[in-house]
Structure formats: structure tokens, C-alpha cells
N, C-alpha and C positions, 0 to 999 in steps of 0.2 A: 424457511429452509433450516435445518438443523447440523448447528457447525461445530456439533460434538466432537466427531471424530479431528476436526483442526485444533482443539482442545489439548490435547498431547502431544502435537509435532513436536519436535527438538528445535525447530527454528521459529523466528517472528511469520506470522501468518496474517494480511489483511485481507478482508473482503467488500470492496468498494464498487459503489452503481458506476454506470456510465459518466456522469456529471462529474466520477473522484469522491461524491461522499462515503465516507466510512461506515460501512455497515456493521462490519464483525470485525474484532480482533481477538489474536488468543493472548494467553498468558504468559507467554514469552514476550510479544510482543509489548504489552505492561513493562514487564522487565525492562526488558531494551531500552525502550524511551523514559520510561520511568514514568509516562502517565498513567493511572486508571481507568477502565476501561472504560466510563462514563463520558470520561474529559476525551476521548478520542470519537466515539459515535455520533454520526452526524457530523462531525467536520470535515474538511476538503480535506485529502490526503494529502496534500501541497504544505501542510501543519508541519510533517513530519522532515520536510525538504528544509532547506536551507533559504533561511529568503533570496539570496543571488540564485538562487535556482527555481525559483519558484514558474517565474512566467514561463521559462524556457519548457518547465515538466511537464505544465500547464498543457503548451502547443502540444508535445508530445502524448500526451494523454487522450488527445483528444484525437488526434493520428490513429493513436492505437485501436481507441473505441470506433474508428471508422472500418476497420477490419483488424478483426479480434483473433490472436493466435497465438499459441505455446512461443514461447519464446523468450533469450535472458535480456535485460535490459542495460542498453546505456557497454555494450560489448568496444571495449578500448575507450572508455571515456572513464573518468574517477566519479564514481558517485556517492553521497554523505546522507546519512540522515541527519535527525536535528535532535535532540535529546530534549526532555521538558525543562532540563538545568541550562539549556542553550550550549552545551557539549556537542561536536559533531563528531560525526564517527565514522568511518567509511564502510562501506555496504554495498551488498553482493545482490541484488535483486531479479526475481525472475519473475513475469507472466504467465499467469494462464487462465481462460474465459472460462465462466461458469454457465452455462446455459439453464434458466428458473423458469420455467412457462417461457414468455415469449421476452423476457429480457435476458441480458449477457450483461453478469458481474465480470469484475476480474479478483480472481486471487493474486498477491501481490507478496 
């Protein structure tokens, strides 16, 4: 798939399989967290959560991927990412399915 055009957005952009591995991130998203996009590809998204949050995202991810739908996430609950400095930061996140041949990523 070609994630050029998430290349530009103004905000962090992930694109992660069913399972939570990280597929694509753009360059904001670098920013954000502070890692390279190397260090981010192929790990669980769960990286970027906080570890007290981890198993909980987990269940929930996995809720999501059982029916996949536009929608903000974590709506009346405080959510954090995790910065590569271990800085957390609060964050605003929304889903939405990407349908690739016959799998469904999400963008994040």
C-alpha cells in the first residue's frame, strides 16, 4: 500500500495490522515519540502506550479488530502515549479501518 499521502498530515499517523503490529508511521509521528521510523516498524503498538496501560489497550484492540469502525478512541477516559525518553504525554486518538485486499488495517 502506498502511505504517501499520510506523509504530510499535520498530526501523528500509525498504520497497524490486526495483531497491533506497526506497519507505517509518518513523520510526525517520529517526532512525537521521538523514535525512528525503523525503531517503531514491526512492534506491537502497545510500545507507544504506557505500560499500566498496556494489557488493558491490548483487550481493547482486539474488541476493535472484532468489528472495525470510524470511531475516537478511549471517549471520557485520559489517554497517554509513551515517548522513547519515557515522557508521557496525553493524546487525543481516533480509529479508522483501512480495508487492503482482504485484510483491515487500522489507521491510528
Amino acid at each position: 500500500m502506498d502511505y504517501q499521502i499520510l506523509e504530510f498530515m499535520p498530526d501523528a499517523v500509525i498504520v497497524s495490522s490486526q495483531d497491533g503490529s506497526m506497519l507505517y508511521v509518518n513523520a510526525m509521528t517520529e517526532k512525537l515519540f521521538g523514535y525512528e521510523r525503523g525503531e517503531m516498524i514491526g512492534r506491537p503498538i502497545e510500545a507507544l502506550v504506557p505500560p499500566r496501560f498496556r494489557a488493558m489497550h491490548q483487550v481493547q484492540r482486539q474488541g476493535y479488530s472484532a468489528a472495525p469502525h470510524v470511531r475516537p478512541m478511549g471517549t471520557d477516559l485520559e489517554l497517554y502515549g509513551l515517548k522513547k525518553n519515557g515522557e508521557e504525554f496525553p493524546a487525543d486518538i481516533a480509529l479508522a479501518p483501512l480495508r487492503v485486499g482482504s485484510e483491515t488495517l487500522v489507521a491510528e
